[in-house]
N, C-alpha and C positions, 0 to 999 in steps of 0.2 A: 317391465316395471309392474304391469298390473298384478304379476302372478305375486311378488316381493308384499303388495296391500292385501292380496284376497291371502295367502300365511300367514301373515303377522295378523288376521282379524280371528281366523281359524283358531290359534294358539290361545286366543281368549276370547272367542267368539261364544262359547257354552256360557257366558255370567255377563253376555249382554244381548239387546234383541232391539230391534229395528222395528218403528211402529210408525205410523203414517195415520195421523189426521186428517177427517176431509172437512170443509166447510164451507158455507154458503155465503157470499159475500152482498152485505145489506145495501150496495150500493149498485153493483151492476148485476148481482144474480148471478155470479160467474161463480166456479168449483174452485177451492182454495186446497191447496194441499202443504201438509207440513210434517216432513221427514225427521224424528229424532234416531237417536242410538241410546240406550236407557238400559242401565242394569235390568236383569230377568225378574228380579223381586219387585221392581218397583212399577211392572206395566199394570197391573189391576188398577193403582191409584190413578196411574195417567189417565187411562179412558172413563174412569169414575169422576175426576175432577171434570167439570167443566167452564 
């Protein structure tokens, strides 16, 4: 089954890209992490916005 998800990402995996946020959390101080999947044109803006 895995190999069926990692093809079908390949096939259209060049017009999107996996980006991963990290973040500090105001509360315990503990590393926050947050996985999207994002078209390739749009990741400047992600890590630009904050």
């Amino acid at each position: 089954m895995a190999k069926k998800v990692v093809a079908s990402l390949q096939s259209s995996g060049k017009d999107f890209a996996k980006v991963i946020r990290m973040g500090k959390s105001a509360k315990t101080g503990a590393y926050t992490f947050k996985e999207e999947i994002i078209p390739t044109d749009q990741v400047k803006g992600y890590f630009d916005k904050k």
